[in-house]
C-alpha positions in Angstrom: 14.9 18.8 8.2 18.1 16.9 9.9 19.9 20.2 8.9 17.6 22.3 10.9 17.7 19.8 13.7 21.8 19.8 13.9 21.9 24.0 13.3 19.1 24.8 15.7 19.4 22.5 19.4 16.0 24.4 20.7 13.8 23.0 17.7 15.0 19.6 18.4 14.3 20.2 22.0 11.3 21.4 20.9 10.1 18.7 18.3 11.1 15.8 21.5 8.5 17.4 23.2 5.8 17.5 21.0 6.5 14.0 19.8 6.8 13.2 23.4 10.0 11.3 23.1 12.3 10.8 25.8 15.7 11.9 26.0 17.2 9.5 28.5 20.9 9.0 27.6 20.4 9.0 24.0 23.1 11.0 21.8 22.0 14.0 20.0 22.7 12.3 17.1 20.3 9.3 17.7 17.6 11.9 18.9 17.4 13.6 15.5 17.1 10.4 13.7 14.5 9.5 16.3 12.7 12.9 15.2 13.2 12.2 11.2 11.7 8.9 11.9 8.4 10.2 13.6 7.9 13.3 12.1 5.8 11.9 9.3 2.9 11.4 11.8 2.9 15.2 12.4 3.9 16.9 9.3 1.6 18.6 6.6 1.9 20.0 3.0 1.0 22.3 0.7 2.1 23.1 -3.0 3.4 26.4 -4.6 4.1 27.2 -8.3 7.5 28.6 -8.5 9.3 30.7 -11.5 11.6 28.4 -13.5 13.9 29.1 -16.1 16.4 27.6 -18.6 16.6 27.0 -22.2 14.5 24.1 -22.8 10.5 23.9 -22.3 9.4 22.0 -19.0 6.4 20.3 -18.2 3.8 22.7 -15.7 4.0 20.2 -13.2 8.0 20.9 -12.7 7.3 24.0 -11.7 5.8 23.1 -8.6 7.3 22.7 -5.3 5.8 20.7 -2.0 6.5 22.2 1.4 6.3 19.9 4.5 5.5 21.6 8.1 4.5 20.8 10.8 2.0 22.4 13.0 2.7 23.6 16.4 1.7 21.8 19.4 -1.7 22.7 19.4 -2.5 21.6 16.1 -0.2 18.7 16.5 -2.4 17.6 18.9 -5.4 17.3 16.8 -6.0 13.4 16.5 -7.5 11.5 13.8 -11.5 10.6 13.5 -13.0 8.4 10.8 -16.2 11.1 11.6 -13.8 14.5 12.9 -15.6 17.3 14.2 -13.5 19.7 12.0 -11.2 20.5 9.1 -8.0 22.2 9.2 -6.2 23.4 5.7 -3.1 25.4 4.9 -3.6 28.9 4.1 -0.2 30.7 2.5 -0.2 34.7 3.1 1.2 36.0 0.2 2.2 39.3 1.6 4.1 38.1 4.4 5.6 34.8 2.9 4.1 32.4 5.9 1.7 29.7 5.7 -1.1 29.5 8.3 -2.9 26.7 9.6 -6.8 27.2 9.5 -9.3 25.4 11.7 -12.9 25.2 11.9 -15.4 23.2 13.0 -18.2 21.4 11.3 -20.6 20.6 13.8 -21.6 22.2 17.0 -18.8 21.6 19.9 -19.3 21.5 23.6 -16.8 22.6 26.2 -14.7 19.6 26.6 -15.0 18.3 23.9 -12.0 17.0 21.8 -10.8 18.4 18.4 -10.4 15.8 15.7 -9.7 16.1 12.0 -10.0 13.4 9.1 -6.1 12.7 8.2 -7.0 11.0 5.2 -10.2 13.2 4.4 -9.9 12.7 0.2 -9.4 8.8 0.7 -12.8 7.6 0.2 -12.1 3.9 -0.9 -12.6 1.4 1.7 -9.4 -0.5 1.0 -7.0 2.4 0.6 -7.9 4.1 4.0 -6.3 2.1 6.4 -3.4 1.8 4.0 -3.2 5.5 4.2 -3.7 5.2 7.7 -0.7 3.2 8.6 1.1 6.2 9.9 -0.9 6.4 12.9 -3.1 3.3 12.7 -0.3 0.5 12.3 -1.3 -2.9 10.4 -0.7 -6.1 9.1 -1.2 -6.3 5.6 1.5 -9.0 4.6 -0.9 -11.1 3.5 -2.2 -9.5 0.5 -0.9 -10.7 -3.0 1.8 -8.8 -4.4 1.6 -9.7 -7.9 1.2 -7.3 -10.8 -2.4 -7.3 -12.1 -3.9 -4.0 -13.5 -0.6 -2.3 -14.3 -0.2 -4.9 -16.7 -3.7 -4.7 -18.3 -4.4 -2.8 -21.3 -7.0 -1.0 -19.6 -3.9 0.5 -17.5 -1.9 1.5 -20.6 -4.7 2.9 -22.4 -5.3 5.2 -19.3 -2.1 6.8 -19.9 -2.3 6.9 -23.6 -1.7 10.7 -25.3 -4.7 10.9 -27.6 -2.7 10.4 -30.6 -4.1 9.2 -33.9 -1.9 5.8 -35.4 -0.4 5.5 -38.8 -1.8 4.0 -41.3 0.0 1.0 -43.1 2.5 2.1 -45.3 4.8 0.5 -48.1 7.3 3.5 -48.1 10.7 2.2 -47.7 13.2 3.5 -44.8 15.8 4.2 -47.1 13.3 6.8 -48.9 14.2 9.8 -47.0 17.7 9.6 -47.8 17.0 9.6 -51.1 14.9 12.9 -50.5 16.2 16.3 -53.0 18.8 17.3 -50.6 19.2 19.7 -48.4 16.4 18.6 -46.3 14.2 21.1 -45.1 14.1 21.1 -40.8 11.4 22.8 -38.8 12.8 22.6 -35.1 11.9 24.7 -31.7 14.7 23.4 -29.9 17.7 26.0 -29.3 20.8 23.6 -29.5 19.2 21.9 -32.6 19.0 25.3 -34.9 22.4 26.2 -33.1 24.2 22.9 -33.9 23.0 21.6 -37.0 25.4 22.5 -39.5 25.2 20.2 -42.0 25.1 21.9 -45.6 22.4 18.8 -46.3 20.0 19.9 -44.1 18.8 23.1 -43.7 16.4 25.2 -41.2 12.6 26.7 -42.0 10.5 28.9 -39.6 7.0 27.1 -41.1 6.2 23.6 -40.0 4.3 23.0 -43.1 7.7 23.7 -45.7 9.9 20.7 -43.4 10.6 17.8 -44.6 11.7 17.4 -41.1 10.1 17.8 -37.6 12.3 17.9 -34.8 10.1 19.2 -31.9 9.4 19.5 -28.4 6.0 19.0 -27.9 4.2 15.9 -28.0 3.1 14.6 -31.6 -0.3 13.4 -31.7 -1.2 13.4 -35.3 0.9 10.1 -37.2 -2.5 9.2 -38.9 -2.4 12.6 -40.7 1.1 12.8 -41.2 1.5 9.4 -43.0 -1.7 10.2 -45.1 -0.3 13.1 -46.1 2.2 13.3 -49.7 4.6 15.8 -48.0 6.3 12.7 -46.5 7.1 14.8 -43.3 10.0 12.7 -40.7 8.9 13.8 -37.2 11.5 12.6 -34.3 8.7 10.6 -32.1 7.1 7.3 -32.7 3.9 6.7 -31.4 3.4 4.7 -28.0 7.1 5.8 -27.2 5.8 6.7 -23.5 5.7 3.0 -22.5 9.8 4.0 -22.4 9.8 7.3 -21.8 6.9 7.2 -18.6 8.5 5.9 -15.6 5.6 4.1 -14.5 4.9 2.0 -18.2 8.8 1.7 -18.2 8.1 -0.5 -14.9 5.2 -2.2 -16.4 6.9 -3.0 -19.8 9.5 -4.7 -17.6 7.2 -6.9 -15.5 5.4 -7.8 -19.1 9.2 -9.2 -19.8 9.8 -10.8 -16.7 6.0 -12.8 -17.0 7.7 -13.9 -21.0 10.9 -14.6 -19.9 11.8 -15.8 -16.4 11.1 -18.8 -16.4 13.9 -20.4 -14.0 12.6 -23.0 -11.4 15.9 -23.3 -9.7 15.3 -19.8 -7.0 14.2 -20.0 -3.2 10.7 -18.8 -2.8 11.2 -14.7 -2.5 13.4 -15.0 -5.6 10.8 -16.2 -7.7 8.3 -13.9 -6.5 11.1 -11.3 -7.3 11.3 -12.8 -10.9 7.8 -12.4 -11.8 7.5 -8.8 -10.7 10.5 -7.7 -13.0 13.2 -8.5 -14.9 16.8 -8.6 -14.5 17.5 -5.2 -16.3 15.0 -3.1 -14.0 14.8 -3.2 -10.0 11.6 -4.5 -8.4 9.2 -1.4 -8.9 5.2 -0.3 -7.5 2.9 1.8 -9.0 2.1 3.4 -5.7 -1.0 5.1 -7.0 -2.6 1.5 -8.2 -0.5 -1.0 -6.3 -0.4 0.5 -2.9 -1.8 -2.2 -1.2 0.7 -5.0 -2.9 3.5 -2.7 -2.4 2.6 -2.4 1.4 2.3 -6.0 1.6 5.8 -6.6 -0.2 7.4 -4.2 1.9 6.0 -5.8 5.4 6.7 -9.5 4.0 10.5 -8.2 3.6 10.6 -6.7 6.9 9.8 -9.8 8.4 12.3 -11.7 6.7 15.3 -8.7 7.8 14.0 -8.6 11.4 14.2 -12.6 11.4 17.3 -13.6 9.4 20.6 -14.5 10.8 23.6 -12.1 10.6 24.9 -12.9 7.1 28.5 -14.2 6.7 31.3 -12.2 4.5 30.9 -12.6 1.0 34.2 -14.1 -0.4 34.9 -15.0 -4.1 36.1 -17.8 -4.6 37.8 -16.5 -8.2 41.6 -15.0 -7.5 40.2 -13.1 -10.6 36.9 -11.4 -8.6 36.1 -8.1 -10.4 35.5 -6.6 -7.5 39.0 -6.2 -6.5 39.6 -2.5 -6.7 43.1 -1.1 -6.4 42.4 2.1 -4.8 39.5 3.1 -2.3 38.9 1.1 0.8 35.1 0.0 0.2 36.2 -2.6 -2.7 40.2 -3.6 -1.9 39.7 -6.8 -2.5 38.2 -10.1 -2.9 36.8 -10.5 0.8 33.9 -8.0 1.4 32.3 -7.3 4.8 28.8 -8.8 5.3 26.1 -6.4 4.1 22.6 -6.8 5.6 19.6 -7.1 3.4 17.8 -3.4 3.5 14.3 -2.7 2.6 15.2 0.3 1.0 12.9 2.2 -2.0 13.5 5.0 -4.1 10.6 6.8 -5.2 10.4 9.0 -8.0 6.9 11.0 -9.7 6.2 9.4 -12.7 6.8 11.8 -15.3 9.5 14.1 -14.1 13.0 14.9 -14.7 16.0 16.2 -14.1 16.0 14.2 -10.4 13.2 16.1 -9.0 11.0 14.8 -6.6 12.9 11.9 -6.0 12.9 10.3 -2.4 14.8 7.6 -0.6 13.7 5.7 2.2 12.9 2.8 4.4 10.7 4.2 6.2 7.0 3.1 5.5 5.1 5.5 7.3 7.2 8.0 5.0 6.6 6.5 1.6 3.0 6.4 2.6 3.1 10.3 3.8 4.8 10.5 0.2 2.4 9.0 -2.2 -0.6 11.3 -1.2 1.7 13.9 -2.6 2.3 13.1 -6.5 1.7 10.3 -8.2 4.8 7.6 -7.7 6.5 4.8 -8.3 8.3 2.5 -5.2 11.4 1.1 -6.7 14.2 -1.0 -5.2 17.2 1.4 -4.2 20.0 -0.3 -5.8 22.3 -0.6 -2.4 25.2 -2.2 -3.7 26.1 0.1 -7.1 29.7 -0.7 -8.7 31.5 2.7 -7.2 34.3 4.9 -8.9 37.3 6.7 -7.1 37.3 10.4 -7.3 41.2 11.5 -6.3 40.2 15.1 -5.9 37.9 14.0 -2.4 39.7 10.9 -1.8 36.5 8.6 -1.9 34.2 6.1 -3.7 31.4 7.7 -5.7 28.1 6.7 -6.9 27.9 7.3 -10.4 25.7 6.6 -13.5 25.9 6.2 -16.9 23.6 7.8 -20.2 23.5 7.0 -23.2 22.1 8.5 -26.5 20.4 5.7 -28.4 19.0 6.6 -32.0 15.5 4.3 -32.8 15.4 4.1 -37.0 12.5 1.7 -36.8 10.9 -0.5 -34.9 10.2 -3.5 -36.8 12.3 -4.5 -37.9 14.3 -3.1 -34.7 17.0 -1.2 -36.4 18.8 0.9 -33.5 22.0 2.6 -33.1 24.0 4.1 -29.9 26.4 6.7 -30.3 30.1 5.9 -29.4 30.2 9.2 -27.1 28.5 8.1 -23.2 28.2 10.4 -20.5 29.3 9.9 -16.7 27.7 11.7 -13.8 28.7 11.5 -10.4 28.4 11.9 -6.6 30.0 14.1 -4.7 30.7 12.4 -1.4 31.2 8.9 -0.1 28.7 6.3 -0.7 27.0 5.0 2.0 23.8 3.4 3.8 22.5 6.4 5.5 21.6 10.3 5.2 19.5 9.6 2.4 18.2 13.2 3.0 21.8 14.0 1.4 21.6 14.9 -2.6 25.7 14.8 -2.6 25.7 11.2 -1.1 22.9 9.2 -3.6 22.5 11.4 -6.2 24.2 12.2 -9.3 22.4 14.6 -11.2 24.4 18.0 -10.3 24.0 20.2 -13.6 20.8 22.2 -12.0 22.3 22.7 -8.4 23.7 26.1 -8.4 25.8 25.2 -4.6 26.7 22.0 -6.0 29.7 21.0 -8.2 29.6 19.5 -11.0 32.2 16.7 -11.5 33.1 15.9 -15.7 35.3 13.5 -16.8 35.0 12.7 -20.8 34.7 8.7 -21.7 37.6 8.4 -22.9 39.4 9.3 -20.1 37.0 7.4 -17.6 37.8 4.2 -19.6 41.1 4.4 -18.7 40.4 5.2 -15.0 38.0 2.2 -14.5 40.2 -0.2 -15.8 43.1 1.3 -13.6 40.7 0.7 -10.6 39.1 -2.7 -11.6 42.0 -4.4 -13.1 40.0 -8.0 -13.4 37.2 -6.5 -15.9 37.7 -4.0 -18.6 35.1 -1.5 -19.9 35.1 -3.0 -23.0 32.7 -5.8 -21.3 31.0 -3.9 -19.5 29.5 -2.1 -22.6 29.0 -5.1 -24.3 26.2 -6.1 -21.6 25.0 -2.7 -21.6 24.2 -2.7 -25.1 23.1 -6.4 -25.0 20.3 -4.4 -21.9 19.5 -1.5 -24.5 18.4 -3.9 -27.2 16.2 -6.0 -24.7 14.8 -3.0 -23.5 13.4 -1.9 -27.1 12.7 -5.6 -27.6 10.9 -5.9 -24.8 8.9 -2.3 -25.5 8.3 -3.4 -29.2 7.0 -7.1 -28.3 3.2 -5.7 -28.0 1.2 -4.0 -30.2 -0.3 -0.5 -29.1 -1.1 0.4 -26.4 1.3 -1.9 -24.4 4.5 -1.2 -27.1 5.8 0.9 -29.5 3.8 1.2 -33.0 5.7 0.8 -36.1 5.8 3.9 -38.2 8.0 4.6 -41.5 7.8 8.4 -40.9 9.3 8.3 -37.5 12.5 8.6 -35.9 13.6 8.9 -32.4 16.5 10.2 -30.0 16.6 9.0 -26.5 18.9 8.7 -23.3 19.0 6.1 -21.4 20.5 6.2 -17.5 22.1 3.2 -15.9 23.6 1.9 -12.8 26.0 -0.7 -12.3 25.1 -3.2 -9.6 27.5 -6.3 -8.1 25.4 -8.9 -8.6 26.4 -12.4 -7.4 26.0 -16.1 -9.2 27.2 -19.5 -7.9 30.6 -20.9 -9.0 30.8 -23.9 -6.6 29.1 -25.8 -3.6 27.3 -24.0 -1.0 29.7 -22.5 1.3 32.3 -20.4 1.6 33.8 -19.5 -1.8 31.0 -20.7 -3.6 29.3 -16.9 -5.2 31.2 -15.0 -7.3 31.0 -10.8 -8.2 29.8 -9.3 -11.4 28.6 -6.1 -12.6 25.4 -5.8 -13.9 23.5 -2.7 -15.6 20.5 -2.0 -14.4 18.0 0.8 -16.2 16.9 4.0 -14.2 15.1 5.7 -16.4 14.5 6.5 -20.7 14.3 10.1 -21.5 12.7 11.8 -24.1 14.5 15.1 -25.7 17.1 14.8 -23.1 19.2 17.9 -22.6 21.8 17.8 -24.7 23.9 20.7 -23.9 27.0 18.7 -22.6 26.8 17.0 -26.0 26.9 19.9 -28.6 29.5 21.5 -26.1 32.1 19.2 -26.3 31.1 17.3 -29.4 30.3 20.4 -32.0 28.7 17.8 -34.4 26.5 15.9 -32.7 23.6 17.0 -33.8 25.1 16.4 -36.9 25.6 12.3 -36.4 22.0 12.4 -35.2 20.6 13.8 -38.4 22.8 12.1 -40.8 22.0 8.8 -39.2 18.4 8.7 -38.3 17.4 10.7 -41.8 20.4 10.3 -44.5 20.5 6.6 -43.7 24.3 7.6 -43.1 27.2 4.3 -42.2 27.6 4.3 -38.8 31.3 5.1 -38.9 30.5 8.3 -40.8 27.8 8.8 -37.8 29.9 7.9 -34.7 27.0 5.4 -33.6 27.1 1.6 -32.9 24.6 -0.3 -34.8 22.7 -2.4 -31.6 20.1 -4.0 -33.5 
């Protein structure tokens, strides 16, 4: 929308006047982030199913698109009713490409009377509805508790179970399959698996019932009949392995850490609230279909605190040896950094969707409430001071993040491997605080934006970059706590039995990719005062992806594929594999 705004100065003129705000001697600038701030009282949406393509399966619900609009000033005009005299619904002509709004009235009207609708119509519980009324019926709900409670219940992760059937107990050893007649036999529907598994000990079959091997797609649902039956069939899912792969279990797996785990007295009062709704490796994160009320209250309990606190001092290390001292780029020159404000910023991302669609960034409550009647979401803590790289060829500090491939050979005991090969993806402008409406600013995943470029650099030569530009760390440690944050992660998503965790299962094996940020982080090296905090970089976990697209892998690494087989199914030595043994 701020696009629009800045190309078109009559629809800004024309949105001030239907939001009735004043111009006064307010730069155009400040007028369209007045507009972007208010237009959530007045916008609408509707959904369309568009065409997709590409070379991998994706779920229906990527295919889908929401259109904001907002209606003109009559229907802008309509206000809200708890009992409206009538309804008013999108209605998208096909034939012509334009979307309509549709009135009508439900009740007899008399001349004068005024039109009202029901903004909320489909919220029926008594408790949601003036949450979901906060856009135009402002409220105080910092009060309410905003402690995990149902997301952590088992009734919550058995709502989001796949009816899948559980293995039975077996006594088949891991090392079995290895020791299978060789080649192994691989059923597979994925493209780059039949294209790039080329090792002479495995071989492919069109028939799912002559595989030793199941590498598929789709969801597997039937362990109980696979480990009942003699063929021994390996399928490359365990069961339960959504409490990873789900964003919204992901969250929940953490906060059943966090409740286990922090257990530190020594923290000010919001810090230990903090510490009980997550742990260290994941940000501060709501179910907004389930939590909405706690998350409102969270967010309104941390406004308070912003619009209250004291202008915060600059943040100077006390070490000589600071990590944060960056040789090139202006944001991170050296030890002394500007002071940053506290933001009550969220990210919010659909539960079960890749490839960054659907994600939002805001601080804008009214927004993030518009937002959640959309798709089901999660409200997570935008990470506002990530560790940034230099990119020479546009002269500027980028937001970048990290993946990993991880291969899961069994669950207990944990036996888990990471290959040596990561992958770096990266903004393609400055970071910064604002224009969160702009992909190229917070936003790293370029590889299905057709106008936007893609920026690859190989891990070998980014290790050598970063240590150039953050002389007083080396990757080296780095990696060492972001395998030390893989392991608690599968830990932590093994520590339950089913449905909160991962079942054990001898005929499994998994791939997955992990994304990560880093974050400066601070802890205390001294008295109170000046001096007394000191930087570090800490990973934090965005998200745990199932059958991740590995294009980039079998491109530029031929064998991949390769490692992967030999090491989750031949049992392989992990030099012979390219893989790190984690756990």
């Amino acid at each position: 929308m701020r696009q629009s705004l800045i190309a078109f100065p009559n629809l800004l003129d024309r949105m001030l006047d239907l939001m009735s705000i004043k111009q006064t001697s307010r730069d155009r600038a400040d007028l369209i982030e007045a507009v972007c701030e208010n237009v959530w009282k007045y916008c609408r949406y509707y959904k369309v199913s568009i065409e997709t393509s590409g070379d991998m399966p994706r779920p229906s619900s990527e295919s889908q698109q929401i259109r904001w609009y907002v209606p003109d000033e009559v229907g802008s005009r309509i206000a809200h009713s708890d009992q409206p005299n009538g309804r008013m619904v999108p209605f998208f002509y096909i034939p012509r490409g334009v979307c309509y709004s549709v009135f009508w009235s439900n009740c007899d009207l008399l001349e004068g009377d005024e039109l009202t609708l029901d903004y909320v119509e489909h919220i029926k519980d008594p408790i949601l509805r003036p949450l979901y009324l906060l856009p135009w019926q402002p409220g105080d709900f910092s009060d309410e508790p905003v402690q995990h409670s149902f997301v952590l219940s088992e009734e919550f992760f058995q709502s989001h179970r796949v009816q899948e059937t559980l293995p039975v107990d077996s006594s088949t050893s891991e090392s079995s399959v290895g020791e299978s007649k060789l080649p192994l036999a691989v059923f597979t529907d994925i493209e780059l698996v039949s294209k790039h598994l080329t090792d002479p000990r495995f071989k492919l079959v069109t028939a799912e019932k002559d595989a030793s091997i199941l590498w598929i797609y789709g969801h597997f649902k039937s362990f109980k009949e696979l480990t009942e039956d003699r063929r021994h069939q390996m399928v490359n899912q365990f069961p339960g392995e959504q409490v990873v792969t789900v964003k919204d279990l992901l969250a929940a797996i953490a906060s059943l850490w966090a409740s286990s785990t922090n257990m530190n007295d020594d923290c000010t009062q919001e810090d230990c609230i903090d510490n009980r709704l997550t742990c260290n490796w994941y940000p501060i994160t709501f179910n907004l279909v389930h939590e909405l009320p706690a998350f409102v209250s969270y967010f309104q309990q941390k406004q308070d605190r912003i619009n209250t606190a004291e202008a915060p001092s600059p943040s100077v290390c006390a070490k000589a040896a600071c990590p944060r001292k960056q040789i090139r780029g202006s944001r991170a020159a050296s030890a002394d950094f500007p002071p940053t404000c506290e933001r009550n910023l969220w990210i919010l991302k659909p539960w079960n969707l890749g490839r960054g669609l659907g994600i939002n960034i805001s601080e804008n409550l009214n927004q993030i409430i518009r937002l959640s009647d959309t798709n089901p979401l999660i409200a997570s803590r935008y990470i506002t001071d990530p560790v940034l790289f230099y990119r020479e060829d546009i002269n500027a500090n980028v937001k970048f993040d990290v993946r990993y491939v991880v291969f899961l050979r069994s669950v207990h005991p944990l036996k888990l491997y990471v290959y040596n090969v990561f992958w770096l993806r990266f903004a393609n402008k400055a970071f910064c605080l604002s224009n969160f409406d702009d992909y190229n600013i917070h936003f790293t995943v370029m590889n299905y934006r057709e106008n936007d470029t893609l920026k690859q650099i190989h891990c070998d030569e980014f290790i050598q970059l970063f240590n150039e530009q953050y002389p007083n760390t080396t990757w080296r440690d780095v990696q060492a706590n972001i395998y030390n944050t893989i392991v608690d992660l599968f830990v932590a998503a093994s520590s339950n039995p089913a449905p909160r965790g991962f079942v054990p299962c001898d005929q499994s094996r998994a791939l997955y990719a992990i994304d990560l940020l880093l974050e400066w982080r601070t802890r205390k090296v001294g008295p109170i005062g000046a001096g007394s905090q000191c930087h570090f970089m800490h990973p934090v976990i965005c998200e745990v992806n199932y059958s991740p697209d590995c294009k980039r892998a079998c491109q530029y690494h031929p064998d991949f594929f390769n490692h992967v087989f030999s090491c989750l199914f031949l049992n392989e030595e992990s030099e012979k594999c390219n893989v790190t043994q984690l756990a």
